[in-house]
OpenMM code with the backbone's topology and positions (N, CA, C; nanometers):
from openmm import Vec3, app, unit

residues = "UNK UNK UNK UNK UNK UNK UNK UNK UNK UNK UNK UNK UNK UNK UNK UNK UNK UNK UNK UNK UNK UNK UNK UNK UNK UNK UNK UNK UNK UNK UNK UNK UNK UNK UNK UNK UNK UNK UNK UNK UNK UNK UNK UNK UNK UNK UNK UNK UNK UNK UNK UNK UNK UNK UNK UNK UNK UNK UNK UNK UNK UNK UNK UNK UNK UNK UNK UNK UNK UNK UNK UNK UNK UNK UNK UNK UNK UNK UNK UNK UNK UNK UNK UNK UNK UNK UNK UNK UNK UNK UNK UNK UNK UNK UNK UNK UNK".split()
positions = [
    Vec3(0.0849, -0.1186, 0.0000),
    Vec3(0.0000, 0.0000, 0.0000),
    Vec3(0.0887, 0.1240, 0.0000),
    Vec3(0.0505, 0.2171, -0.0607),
    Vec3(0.1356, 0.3277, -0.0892),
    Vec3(0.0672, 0.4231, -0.0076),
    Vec3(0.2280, 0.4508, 0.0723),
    Vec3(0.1661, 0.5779, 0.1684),
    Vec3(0.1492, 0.7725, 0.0755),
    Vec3(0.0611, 0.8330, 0.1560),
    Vec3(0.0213, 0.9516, 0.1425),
    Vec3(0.0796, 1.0644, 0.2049),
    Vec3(0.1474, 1.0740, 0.2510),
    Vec3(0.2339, 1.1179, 0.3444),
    Vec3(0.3113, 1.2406, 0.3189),
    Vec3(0.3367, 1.3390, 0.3006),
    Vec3(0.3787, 1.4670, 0.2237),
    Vec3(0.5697, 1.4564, 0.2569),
    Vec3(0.6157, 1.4071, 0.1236),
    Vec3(0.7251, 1.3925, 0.1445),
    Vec3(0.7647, 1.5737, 0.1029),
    Vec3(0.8323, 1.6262, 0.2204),
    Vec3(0.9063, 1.7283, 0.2094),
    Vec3(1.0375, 1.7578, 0.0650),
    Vec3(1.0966, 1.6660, 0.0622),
    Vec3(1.1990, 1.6255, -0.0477),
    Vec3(1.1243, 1.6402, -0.1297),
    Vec3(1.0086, 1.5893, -0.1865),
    Vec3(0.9737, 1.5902, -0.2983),
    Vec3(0.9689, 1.7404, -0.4037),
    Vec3(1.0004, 1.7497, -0.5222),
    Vec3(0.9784, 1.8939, -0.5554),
    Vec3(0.8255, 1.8908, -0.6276),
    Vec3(0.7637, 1.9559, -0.5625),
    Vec3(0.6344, 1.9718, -0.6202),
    Vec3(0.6440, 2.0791, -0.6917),
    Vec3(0.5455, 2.0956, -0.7791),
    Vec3(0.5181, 2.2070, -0.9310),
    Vec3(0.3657, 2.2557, -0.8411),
    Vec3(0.3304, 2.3969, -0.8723),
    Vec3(0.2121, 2.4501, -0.7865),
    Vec3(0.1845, 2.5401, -0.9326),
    Vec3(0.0631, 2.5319, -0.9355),
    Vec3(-0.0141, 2.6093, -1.0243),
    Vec3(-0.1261, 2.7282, -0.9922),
    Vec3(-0.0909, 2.8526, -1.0450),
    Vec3(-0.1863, 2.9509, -0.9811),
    Vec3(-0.2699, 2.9487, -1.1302),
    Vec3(-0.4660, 2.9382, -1.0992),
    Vec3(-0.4668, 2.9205, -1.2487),
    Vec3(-0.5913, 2.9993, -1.2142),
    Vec3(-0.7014, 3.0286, -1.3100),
    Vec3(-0.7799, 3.1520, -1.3699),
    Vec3(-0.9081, 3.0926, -1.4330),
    Vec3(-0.9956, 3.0477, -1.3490),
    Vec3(-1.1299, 3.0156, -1.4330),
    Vec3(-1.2118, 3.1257, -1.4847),
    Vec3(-1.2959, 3.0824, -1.5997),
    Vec3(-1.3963, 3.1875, -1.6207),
    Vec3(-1.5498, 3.1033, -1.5836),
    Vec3(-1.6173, 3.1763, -1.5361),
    Vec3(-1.7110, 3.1233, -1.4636),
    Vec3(-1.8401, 3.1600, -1.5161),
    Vec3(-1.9572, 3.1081, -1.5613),
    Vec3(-2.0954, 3.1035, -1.6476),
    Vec3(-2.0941, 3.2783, -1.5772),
    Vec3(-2.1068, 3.3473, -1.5384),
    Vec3(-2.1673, 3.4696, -1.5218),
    Vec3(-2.0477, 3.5479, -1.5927),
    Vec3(-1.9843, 3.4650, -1.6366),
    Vec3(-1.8735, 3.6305, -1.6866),
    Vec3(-1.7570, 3.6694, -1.6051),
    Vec3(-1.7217, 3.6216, -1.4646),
    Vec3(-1.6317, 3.6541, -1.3749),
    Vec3(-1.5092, 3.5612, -1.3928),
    Vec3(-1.4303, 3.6330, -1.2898),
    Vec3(-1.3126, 3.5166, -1.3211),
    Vec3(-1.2773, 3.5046, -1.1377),
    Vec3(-1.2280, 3.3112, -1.1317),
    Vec3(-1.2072, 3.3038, -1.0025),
    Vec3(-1.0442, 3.2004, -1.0285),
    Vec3(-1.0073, 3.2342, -0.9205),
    Vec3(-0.8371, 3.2389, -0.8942),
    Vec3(-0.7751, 3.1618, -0.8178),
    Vec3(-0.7244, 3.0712, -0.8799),
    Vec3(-0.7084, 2.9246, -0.7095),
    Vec3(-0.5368, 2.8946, -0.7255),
    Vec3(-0.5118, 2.8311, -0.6542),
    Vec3(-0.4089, 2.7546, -0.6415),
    Vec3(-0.3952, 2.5860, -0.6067),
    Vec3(-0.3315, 2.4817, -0.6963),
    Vec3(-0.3149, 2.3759, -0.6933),
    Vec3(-0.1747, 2.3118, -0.7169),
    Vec3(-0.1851, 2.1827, -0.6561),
    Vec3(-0.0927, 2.1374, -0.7284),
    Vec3(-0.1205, 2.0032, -0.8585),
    Vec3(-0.2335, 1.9498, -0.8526),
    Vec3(-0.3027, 1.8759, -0.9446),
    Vec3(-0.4154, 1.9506, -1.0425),
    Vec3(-0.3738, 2.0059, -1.1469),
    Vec3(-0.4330, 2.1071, -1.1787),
    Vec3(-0.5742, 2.0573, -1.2771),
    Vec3(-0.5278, 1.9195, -1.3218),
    Vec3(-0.6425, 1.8241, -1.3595),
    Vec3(-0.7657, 1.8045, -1.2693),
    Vec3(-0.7292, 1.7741, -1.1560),
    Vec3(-0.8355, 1.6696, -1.0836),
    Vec3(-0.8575, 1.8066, -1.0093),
    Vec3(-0.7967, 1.9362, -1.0042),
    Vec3(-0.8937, 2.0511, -0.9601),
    Vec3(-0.9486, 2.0915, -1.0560),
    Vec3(-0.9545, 2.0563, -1.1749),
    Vec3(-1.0537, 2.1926, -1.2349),
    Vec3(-1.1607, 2.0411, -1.2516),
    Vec3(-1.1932, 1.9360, -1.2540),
    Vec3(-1.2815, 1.8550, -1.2433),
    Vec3(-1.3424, 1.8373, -1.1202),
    Vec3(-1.2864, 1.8950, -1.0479),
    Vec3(-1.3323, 1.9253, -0.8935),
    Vec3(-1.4655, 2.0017, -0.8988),
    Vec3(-1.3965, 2.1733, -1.0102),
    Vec3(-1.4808, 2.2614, -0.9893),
    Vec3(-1.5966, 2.2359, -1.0737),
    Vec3(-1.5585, 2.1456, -1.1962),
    Vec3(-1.6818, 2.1393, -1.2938),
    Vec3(-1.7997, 2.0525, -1.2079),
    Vec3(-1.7627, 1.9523, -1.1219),
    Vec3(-1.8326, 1.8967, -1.0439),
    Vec3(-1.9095, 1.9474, -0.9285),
    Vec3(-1.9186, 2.0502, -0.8970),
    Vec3(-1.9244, 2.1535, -0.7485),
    Vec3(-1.8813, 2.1216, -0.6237),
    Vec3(-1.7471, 2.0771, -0.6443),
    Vec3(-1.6461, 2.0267, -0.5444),
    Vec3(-1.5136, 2.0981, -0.4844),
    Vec3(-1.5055, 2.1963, -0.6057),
    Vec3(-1.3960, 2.2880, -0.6101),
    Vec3(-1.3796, 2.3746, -0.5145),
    Vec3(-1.5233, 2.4513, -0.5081),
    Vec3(-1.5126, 2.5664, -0.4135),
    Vec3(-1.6967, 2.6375, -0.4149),
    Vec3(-1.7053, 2.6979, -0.3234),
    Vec3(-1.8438, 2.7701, -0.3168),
    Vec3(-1.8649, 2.8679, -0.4001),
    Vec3(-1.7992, 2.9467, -0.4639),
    Vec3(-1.7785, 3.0370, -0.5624),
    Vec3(-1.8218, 2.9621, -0.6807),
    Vec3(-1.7698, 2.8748, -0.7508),
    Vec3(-1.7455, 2.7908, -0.8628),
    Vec3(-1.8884, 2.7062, -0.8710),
    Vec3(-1.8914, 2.6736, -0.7679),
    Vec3(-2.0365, 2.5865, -0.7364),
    Vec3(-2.1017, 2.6402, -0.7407),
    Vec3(-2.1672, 2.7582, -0.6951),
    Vec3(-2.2499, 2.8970, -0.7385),
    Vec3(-2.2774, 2.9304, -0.8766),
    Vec3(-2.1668, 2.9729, -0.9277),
    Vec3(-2.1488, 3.0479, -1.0704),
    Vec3(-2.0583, 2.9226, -1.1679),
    Vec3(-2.0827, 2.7992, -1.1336),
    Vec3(-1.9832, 2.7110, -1.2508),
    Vec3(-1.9101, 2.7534, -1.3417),
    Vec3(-1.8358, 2.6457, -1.3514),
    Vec3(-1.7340, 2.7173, -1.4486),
    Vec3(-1.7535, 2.6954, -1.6258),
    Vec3(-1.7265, 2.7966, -1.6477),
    Vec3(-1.7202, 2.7642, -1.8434),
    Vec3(-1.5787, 2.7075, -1.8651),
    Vec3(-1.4779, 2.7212, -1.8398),
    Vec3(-1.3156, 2.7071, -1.8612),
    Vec3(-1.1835, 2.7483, -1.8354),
    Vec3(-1.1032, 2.7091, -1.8448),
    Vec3(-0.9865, 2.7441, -1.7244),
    Vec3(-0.9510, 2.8268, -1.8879),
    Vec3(-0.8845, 2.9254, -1.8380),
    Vec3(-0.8506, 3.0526, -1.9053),
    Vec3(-0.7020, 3.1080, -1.9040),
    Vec3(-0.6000, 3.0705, -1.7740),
    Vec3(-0.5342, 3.0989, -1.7683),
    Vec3(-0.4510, 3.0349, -1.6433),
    Vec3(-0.3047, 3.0073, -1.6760),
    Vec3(-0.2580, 2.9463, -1.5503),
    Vec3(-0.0670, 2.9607, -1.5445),
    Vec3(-0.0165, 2.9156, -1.4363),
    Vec3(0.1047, 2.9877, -1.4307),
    Vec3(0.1671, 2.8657, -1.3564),
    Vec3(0.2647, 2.8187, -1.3570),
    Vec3(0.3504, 2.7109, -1.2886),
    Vec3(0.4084, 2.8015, -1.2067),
    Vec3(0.5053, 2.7109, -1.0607),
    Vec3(0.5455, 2.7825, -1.0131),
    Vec3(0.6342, 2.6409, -0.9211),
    Vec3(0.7734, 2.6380, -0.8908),
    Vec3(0.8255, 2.5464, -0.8682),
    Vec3(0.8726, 2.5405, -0.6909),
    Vec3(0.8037, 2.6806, -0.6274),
    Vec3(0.7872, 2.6926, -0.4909),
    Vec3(0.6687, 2.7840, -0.4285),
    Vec3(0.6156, 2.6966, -0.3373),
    Vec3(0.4669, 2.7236, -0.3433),
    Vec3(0.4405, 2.8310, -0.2274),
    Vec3(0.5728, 2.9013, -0.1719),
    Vec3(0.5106, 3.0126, -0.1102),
    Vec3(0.5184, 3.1891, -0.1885),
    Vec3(0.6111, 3.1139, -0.3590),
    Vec3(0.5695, 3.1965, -0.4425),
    Vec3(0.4290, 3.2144, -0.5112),
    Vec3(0.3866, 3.0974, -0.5194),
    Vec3(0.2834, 3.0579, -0.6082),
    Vec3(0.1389, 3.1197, -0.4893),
    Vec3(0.1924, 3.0784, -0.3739),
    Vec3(0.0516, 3.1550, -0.2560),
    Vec3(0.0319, 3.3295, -0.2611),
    Vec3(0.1816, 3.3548, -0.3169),
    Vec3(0.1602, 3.4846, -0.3229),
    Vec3(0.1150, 3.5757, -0.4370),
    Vec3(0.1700, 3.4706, -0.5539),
    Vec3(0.0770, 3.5263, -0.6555),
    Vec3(-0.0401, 3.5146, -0.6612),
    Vec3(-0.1103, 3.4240, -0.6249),
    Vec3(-0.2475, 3.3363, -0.6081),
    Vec3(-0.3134, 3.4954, -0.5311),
    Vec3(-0.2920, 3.5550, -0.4229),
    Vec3(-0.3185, 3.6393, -0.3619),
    Vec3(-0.3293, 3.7833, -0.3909),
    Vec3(-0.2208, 3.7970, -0.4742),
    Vec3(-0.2060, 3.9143, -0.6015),
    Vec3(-0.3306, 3.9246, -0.7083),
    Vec3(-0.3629, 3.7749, -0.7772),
    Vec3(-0.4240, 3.8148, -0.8658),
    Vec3(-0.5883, 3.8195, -0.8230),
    Vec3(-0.6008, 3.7463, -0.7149),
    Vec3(-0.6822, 3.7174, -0.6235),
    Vec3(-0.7692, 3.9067, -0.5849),
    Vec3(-0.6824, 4.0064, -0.5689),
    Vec3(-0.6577, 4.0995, -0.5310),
    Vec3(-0.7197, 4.2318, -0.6539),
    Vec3(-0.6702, 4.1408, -0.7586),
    Vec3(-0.7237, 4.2436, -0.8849),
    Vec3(-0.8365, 4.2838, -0.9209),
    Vec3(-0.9041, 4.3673, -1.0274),
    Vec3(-1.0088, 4.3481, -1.0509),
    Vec3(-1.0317, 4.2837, -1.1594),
    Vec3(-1.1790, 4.2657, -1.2099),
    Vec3(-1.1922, 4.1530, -1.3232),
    Vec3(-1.1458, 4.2070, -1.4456),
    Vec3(-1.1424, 4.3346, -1.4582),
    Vec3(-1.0699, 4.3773, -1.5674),
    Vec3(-0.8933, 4.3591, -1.5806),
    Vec3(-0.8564, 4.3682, -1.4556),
    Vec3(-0.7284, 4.3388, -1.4700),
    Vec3(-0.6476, 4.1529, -1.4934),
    Vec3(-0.7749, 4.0808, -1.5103),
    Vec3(-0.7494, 3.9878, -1.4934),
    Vec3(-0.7784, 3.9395, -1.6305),
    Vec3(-0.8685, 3.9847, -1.7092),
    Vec3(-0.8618, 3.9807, -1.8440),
    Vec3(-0.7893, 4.0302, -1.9065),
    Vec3(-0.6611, 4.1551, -1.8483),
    Vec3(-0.5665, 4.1771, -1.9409),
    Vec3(-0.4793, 4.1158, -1.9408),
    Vec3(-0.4535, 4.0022, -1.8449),
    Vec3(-0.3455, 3.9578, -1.7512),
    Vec3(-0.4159, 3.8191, -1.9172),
    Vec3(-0.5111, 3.7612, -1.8875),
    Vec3(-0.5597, 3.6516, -1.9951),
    Vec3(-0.4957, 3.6656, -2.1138),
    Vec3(-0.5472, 3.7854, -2.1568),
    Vec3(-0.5662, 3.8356, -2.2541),
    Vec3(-0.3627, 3.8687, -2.3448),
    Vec3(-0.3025, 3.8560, -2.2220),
    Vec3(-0.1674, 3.8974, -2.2375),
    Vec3(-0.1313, 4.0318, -2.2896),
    Vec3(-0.2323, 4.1279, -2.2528),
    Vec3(-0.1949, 4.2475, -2.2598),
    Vec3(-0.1330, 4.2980, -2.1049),
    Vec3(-0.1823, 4.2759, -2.0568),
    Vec3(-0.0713, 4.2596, -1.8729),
    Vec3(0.0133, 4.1564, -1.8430),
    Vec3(0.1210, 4.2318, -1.8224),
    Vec3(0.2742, 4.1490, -1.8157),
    Vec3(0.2530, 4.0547, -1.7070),
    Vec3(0.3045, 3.9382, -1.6981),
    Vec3(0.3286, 3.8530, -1.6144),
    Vec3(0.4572, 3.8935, -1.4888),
    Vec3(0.4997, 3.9707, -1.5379),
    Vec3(0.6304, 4.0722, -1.4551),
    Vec3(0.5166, 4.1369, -1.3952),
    Vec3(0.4955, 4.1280, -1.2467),
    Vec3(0.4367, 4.2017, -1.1488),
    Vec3(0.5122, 4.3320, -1.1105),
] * unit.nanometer
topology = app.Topology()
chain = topology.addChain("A")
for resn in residues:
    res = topology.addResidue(resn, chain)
    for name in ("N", "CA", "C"):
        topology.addAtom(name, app.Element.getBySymbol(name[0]), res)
């Protein structure tokens, strides 16, 4: 049986990523299984936000190879408004914060 166990050593990959959601909004998460979360959210498992307003499609997303960078961007974009988050999509807003 294979343990679950959070090996510290391990290098995990963390993803800050960008749904667009049936009303038009955009919501902002952080993972490290970026599959089995956005099937999370299509399912209404993801989050109360998402489950509310479901999602139409992941829109945008960012790797990140240490995850108290990745919490902080997550929090940044988290922070924006929805317009700034469509320029950020849209790649008219730099990924250089």
């Amino acid at each position: 049986m294979e343990s679950r166990r959070y090996n510290k050593n391990k290098k995990w990959k963390w993803y800050v990523y960008i749904l667009e959601c049936k009303n038009n909004t955009y919501y902002t998460g952080l993972t490290w299984k970026p599959g089995l979360r956005y099937d999370q959210h299509l399912s209404g498992l993801g989050g109360r936000y998402t489950k509310k307003y479901k999602v139409k499609r992941l829109v945008y997303s960012e790797g990140f190879e240490n995850l108290e960078l990745a919490r902080k961007r997550e929090i940044q974009i988290k922070n924006w408004s929805q317009e700034k988050k469509k320029k950020l999509i849209e790649g008219i807003w730099s990924k250089e914060w």
